[in-house]
N, CA, C and O atoms as a printed pandas DataFrame, in Angstrom:
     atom_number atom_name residue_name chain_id  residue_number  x_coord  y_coord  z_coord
0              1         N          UNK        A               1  196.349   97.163 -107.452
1              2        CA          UNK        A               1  195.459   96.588 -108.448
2              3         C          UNK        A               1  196.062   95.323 -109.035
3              4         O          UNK        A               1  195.517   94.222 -109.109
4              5         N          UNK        A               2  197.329   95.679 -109.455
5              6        CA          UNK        A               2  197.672   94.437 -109.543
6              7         C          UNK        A               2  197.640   92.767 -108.936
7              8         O          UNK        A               2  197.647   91.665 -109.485
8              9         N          UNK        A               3  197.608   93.150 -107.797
9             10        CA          UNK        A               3  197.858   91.694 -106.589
10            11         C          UNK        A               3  196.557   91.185 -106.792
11            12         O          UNK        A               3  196.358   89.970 -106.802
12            13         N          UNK        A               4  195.355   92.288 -107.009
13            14        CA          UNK        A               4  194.140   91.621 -107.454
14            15         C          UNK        A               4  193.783   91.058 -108.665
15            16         O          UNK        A               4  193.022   90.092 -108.734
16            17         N          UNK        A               5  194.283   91.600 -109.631
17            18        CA          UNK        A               5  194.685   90.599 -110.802
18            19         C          UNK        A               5  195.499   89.215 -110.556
19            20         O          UNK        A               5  195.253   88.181 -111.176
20            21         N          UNK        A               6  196.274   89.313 -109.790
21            22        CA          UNK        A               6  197.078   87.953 -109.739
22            23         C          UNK        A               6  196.321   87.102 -108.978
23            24         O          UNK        A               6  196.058   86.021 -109.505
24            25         N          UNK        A               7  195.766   87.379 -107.511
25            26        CA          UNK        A               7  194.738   86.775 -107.195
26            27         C          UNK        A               7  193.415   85.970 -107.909
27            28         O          UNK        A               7  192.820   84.956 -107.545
28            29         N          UNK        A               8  193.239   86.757 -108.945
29            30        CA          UNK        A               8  192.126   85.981 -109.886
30            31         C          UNK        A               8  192.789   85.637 -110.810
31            32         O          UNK        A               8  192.077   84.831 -111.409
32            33         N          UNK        A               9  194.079   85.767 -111.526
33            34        CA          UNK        A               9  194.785   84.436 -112.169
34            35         C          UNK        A               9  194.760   83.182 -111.437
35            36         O          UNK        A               9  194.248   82.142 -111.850
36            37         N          UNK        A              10  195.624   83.426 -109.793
37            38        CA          UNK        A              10  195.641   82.256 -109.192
38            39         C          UNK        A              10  194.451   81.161 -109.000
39            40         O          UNK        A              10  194.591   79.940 -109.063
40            41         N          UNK        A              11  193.353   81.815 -108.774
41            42        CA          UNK        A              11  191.864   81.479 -109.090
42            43         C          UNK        A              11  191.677   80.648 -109.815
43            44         O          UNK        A              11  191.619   79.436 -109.608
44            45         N          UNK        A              12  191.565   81.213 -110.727
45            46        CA          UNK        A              12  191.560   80.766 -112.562
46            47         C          UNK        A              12  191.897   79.038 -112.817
47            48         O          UNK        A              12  191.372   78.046 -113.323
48            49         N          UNK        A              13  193.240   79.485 -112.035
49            50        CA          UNK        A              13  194.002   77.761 -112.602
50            51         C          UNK        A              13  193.986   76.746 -111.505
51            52         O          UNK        A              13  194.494   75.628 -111.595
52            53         N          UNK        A              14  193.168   77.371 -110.136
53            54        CA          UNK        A              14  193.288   76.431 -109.322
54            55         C          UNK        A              14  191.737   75.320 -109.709
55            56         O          UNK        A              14  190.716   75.794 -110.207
56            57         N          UNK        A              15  191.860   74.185 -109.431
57            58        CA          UNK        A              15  190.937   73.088 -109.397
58            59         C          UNK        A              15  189.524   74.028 -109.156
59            60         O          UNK        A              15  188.762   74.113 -110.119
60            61         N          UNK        A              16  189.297   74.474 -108.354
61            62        CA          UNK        A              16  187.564   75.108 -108.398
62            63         C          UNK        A              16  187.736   76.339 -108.871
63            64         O          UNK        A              16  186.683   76.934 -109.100
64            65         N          UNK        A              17  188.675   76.887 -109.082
65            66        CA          UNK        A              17  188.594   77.911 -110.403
66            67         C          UNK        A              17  187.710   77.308 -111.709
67            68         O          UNK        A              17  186.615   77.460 -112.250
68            69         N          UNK        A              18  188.930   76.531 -111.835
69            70        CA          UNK        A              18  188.169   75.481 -113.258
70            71         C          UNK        A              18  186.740   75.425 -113.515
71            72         O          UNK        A              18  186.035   75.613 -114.506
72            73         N          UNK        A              19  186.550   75.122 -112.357
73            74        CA          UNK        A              19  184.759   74.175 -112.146
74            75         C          UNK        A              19  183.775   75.554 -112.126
75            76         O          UNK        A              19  182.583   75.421 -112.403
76            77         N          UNK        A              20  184.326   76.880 -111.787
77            78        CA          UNK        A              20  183.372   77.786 -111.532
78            79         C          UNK        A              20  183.340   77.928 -113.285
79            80         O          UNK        A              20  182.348   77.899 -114.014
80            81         N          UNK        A              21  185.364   78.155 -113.814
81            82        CA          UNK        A              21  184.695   78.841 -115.083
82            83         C          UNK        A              21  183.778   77.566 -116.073
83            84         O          UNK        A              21  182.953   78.060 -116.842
84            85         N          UNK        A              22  183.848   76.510 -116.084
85            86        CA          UNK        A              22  182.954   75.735 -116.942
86            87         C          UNK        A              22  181.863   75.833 -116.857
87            88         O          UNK        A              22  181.075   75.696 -117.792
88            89         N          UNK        A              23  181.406   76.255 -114.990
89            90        CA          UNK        A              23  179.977   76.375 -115.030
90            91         C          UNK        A              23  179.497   76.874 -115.427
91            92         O          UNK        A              23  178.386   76.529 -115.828
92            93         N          UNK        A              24  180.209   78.550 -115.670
93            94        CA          UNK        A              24  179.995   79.708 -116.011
94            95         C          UNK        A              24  179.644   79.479 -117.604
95            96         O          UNK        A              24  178.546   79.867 -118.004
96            97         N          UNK        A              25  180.585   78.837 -118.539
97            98        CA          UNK        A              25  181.183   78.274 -120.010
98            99         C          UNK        A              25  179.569   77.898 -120.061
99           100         O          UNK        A              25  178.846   78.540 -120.822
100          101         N          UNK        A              26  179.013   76.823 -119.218
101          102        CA          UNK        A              26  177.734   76.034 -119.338
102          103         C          UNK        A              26  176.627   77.071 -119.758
103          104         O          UNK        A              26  175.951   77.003 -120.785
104          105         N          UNK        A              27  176.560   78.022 -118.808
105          106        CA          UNK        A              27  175.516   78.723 -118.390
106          107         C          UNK        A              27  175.130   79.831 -119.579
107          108         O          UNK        A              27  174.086   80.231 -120.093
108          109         N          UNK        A              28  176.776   80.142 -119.752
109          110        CA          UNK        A              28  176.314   80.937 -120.939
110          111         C          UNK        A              28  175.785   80.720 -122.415
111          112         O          UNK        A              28  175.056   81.376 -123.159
112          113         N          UNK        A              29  176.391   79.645 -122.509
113          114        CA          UNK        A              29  175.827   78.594 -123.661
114          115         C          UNK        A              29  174.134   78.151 -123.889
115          116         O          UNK        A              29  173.840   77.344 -124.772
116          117         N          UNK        A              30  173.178   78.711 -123.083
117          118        CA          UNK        A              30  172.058   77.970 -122.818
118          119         C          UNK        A              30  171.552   79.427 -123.301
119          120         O          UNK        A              30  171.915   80.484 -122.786
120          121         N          UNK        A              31  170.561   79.284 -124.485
121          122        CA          UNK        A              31  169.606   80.224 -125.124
122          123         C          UNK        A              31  168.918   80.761 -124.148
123          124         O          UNK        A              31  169.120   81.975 -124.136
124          125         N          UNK        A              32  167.965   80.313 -123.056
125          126        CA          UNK        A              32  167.448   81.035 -121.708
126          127         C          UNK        A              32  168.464   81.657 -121.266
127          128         O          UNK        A              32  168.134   82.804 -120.968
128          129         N          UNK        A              33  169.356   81.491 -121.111
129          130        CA          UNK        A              33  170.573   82.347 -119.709
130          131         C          UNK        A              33  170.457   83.757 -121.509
131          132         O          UNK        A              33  170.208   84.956 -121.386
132          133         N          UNK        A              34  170.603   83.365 -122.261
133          134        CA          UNK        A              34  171.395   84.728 -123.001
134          135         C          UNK        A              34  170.540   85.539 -123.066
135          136         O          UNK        A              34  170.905   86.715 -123.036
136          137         N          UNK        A              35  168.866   85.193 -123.197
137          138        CA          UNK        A              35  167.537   85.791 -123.298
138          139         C          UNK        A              35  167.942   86.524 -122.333
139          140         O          UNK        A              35  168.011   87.739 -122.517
140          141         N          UNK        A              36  168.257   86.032 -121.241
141          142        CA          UNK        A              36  167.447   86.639 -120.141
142          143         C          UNK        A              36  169.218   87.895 -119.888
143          144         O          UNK        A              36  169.197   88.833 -119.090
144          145         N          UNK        A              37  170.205   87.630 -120.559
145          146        CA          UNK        A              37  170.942   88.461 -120.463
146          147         C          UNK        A              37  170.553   89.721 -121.346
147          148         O          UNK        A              37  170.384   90.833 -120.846
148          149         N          UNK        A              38  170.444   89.491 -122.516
149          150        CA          UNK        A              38  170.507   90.180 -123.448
150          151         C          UNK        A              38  168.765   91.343 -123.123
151          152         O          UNK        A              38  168.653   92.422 -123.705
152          153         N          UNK        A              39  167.775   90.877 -122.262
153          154        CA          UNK        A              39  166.510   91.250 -121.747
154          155         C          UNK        A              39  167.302   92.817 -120.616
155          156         O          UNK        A              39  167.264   94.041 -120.744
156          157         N          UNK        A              40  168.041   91.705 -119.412
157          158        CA          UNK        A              40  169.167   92.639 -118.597
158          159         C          UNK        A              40  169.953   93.820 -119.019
159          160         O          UNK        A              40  170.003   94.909 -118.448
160          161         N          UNK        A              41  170.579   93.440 -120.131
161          162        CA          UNK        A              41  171.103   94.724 -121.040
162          163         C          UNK        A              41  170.243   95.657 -121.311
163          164         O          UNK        A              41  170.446   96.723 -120.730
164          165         N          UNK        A              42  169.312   95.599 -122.032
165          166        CA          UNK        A              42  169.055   96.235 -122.551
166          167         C          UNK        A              42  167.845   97.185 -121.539
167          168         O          UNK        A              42  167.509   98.331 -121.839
168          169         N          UNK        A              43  167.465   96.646 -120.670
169          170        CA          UNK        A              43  166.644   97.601 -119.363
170          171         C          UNK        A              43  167.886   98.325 -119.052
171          172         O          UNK        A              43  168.085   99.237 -119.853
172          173         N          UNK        A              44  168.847   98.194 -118.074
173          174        CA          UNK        A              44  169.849   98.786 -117.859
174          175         C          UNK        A              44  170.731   99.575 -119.079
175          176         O          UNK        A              44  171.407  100.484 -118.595
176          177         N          UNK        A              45  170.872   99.442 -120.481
177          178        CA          UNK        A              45  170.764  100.382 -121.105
178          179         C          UNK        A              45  170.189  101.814 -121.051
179          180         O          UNK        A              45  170.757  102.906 -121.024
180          181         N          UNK        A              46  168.710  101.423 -121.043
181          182        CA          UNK        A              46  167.750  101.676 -121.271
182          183         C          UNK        A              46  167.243  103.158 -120.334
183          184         O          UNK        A              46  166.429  104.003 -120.706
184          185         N          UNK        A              47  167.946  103.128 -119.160
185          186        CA          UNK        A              47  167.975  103.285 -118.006
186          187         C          UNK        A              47  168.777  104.801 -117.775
187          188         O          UNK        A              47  168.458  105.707 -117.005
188          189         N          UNK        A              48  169.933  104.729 -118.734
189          190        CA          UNK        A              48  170.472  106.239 -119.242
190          191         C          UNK        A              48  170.198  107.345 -119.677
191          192         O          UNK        A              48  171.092  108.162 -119.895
């Protein structure tokens, strides 16, 4: 388990690591993306 943790550190800090997490940073930031998360939650909640 570990090596897979280090693997996604190494990730993390490499150049398109970066770029995925900002996109990610972007995406979540946008009132539609959270709607439509917070919509996701709560069906799959829901669902128990």
């Amino acid at each position: 388990m570990s090596a897979l943790l280090a693997r996604i550190k190494q990730f993390g800090r490499s150049p398109q690591g970066r770029r995925a997490i900002e996109s990610a940073r972007r995406a979540a930031s946008d009132p539609r993306n959270r709607a439509r998360a917070r919509q996701l939650l709560g069906r799959l909640r829901g669902r128990r």
